[in-house]
C-alpha positions as CSV (number, residue, x, y, z in Angstrom):
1,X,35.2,-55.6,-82.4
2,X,34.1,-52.3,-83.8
3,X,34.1,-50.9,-80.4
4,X,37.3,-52.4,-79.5
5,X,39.0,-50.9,-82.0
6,X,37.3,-47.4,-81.4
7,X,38.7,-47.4,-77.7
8,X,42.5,-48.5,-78.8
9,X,42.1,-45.9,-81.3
10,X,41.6,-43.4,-78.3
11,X,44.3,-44.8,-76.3
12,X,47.0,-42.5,-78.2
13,X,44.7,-39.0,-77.8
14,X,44.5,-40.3,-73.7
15,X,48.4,-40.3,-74.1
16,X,48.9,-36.9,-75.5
17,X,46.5,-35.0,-73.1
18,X,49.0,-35.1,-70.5
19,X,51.8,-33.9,-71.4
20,X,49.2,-30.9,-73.1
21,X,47.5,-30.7,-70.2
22,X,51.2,-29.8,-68.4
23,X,52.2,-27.4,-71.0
24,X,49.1,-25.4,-70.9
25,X,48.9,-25.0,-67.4
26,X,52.3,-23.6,-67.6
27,X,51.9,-21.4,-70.6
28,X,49.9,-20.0,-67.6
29,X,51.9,-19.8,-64.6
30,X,54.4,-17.1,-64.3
31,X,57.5,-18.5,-63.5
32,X,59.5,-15.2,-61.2
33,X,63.2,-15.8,-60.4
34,X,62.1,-14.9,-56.5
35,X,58.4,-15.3,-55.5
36,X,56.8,-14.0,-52.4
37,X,53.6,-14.3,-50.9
38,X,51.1,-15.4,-47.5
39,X,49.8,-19.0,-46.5
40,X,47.0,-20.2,-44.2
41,X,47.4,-23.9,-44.1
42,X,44.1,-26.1,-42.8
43,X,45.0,-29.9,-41.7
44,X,42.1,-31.9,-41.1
45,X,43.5,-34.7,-38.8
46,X,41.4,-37.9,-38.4
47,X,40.1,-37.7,-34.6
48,X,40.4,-34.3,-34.1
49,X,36.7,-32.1,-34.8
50,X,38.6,-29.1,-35.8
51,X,41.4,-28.7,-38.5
52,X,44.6,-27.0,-37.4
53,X,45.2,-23.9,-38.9
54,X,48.4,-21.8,-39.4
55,X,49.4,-19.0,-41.3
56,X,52.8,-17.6,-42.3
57,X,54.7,-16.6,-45.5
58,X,56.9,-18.3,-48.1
59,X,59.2,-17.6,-50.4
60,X,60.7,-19.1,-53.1
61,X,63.6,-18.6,-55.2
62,X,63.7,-20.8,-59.0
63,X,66.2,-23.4,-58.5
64,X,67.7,-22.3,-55.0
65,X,64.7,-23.1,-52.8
66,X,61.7,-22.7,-50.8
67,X,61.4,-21.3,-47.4
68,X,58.0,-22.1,-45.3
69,X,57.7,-19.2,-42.3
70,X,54.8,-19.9,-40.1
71,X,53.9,-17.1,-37.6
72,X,50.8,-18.5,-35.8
73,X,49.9,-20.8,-34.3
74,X,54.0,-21.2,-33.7
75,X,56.6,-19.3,-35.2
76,X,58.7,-22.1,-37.0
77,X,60.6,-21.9,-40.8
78,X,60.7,-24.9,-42.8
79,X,63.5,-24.5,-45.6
80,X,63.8,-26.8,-48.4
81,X,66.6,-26.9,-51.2
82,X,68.0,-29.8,-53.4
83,X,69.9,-31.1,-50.8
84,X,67.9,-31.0,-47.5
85,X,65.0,-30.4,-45.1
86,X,65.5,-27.5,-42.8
87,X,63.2,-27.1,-39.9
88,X,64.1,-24.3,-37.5
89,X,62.5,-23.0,-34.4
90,X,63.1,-20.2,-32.2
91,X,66.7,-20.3,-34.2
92,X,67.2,-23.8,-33.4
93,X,67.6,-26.7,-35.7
94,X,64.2,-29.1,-35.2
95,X,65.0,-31.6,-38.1
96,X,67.8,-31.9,-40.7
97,X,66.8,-34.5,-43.4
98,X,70.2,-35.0,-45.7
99,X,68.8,-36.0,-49.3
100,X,71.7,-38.3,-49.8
101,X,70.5,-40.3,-47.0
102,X,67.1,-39.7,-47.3
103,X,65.4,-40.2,-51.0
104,X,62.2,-38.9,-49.7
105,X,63.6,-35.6,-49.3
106,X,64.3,-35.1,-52.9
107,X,61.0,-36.1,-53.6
108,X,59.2,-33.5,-51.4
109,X,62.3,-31.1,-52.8
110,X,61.0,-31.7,-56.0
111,X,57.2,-32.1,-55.7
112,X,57.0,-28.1,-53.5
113,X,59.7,-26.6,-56.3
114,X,57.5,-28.5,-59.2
115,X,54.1,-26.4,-57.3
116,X,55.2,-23.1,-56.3
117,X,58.1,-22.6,-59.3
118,X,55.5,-23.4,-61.5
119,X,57.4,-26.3,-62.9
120,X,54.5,-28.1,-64.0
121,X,56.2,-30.7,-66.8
122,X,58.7,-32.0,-63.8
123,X,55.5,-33.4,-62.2
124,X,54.8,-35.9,-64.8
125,X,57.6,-37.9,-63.4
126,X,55.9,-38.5,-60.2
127,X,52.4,-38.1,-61.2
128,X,49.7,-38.9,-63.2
129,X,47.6,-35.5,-64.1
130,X,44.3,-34.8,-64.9
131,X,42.2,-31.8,-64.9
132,X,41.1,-29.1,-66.8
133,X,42.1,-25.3,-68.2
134,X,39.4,-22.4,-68.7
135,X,40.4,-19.0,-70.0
136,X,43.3,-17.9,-67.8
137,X,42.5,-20.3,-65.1
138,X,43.3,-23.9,-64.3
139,X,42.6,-27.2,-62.3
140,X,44.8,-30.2,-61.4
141,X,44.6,-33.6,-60.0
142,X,47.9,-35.3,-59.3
143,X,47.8,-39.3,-58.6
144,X,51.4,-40.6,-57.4
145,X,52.5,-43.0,-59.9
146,X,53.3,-46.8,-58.1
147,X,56.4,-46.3,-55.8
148,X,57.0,-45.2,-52.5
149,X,55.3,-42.0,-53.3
150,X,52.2,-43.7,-52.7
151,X,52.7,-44.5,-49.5
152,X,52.5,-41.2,-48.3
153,X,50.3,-39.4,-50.6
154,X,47.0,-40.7,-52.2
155,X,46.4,-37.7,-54.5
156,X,47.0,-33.6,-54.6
157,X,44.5,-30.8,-56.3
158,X,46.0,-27.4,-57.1
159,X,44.1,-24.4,-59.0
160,X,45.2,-21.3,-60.2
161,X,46.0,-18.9,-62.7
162,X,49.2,-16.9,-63.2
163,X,50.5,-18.2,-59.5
164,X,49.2,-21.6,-57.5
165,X,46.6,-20.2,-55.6
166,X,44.9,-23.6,-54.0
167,X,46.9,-27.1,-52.9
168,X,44.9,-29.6,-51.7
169,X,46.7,-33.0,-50.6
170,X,45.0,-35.9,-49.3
171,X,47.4,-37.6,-47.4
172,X,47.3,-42.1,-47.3
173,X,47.5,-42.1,-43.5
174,X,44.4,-39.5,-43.9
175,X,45.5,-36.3,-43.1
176,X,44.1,-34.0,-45.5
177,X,45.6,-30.6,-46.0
178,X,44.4,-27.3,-47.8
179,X,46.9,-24.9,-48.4
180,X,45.5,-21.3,-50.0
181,X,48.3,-19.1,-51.2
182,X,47.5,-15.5,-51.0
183,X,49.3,-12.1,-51.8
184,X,52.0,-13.6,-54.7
185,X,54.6,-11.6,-55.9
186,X,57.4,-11.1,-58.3
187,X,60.7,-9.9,-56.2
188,X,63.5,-8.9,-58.0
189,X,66.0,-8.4,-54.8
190,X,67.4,-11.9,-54.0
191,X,68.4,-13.2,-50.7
192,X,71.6,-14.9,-52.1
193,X,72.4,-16.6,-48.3
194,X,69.0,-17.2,-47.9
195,X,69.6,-21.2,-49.5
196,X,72.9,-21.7,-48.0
């Protein structure tokens, strides 16, 4: 009984470190108006021996949106703002995804905003969180909370410091995906019809 009541009485401190956990790892993330920096993205797909790698630049602009350029293997641009999912190559429209339509698309709007604008807090929505803060840096483990979330994600693990340097996401079909984000930047000059 004694021990019962020891682990309801921790229930409350399990409840808190959450939403602590959030707010520390923002205190740490600078949160720029535009952000700029490099990608190399490794997918490990089940069947193939060798992940596929590509590299390219992003940026991303608090509130507007995020564009994805990769330059190699293929030059595409993936452009995400509250509304849609852009994907464009060789100047040509590849994909349109209408978040009216699609409530997916608001999710993934909101999950890549939440990571690379540093909006940590806005992840509690969809996630559990665990993880850990040491000195200026930081770890995370996301877990979708039940929903359709699930179904395509099983979990995510960032790190960084001041920016998102590491995203790691373990996708439920298998695919697993690590992102390192290199070169961040503060940019003052903003694209304004770069979102339109």
């Amino acid at each position: 009984m004694k021990r019962r009541a020891l682990l309801l009485g921790l229930l409350p401190l399990t409840a808190l470190a959450e939403p602590n956990l959030a707010q520390a790892v923002r205190e740490r993330l600078q949160q720029p108006e535009w952000l700029r920096g490099d990608f190399t993205q490794a997918k490990k797909v089940p069947g193939f021996a060798k992940p596929l790698v590509s590299t390219g630049n992003f940026v991303a602009a608090r509130g507007r949106g995020v564009l994805w350029r990769t330059l190699k293997p293929f030059a595409s641009e993936l452009r995400l703002t509250q509304n849609e999912i852009r994907a464009t190559q060789g100047g040509q429209t590849a994909m349109k995804l209408d978040a009216s339509r699609e409530p997916a698309v608001r999710v993934i709007n909101t999950l890549m905003f939440a990571l690379l604008n540093g909006d940590v807090s806005g992840l509690t929505e969809l996630f559990e969180l665990g993880g850990s803060v040491k000195g200026a840096g930081w770890q995370l483990a996301l877990v979708p909370k039940p929903g359709a979330l699930q179904q395509v994600l099983k979990k995510v693990e960032l790190e960084g410091d001041g920016f998102v340097r590491r995203i790691q996401l373990f996708e439920a079909n298998g695919d697993e995906s690590l992102i390192q984000l290199t070169n961040q930047r503060s940019d003052g000059a903003a694209e304004p019809g770069l979102f339109q």
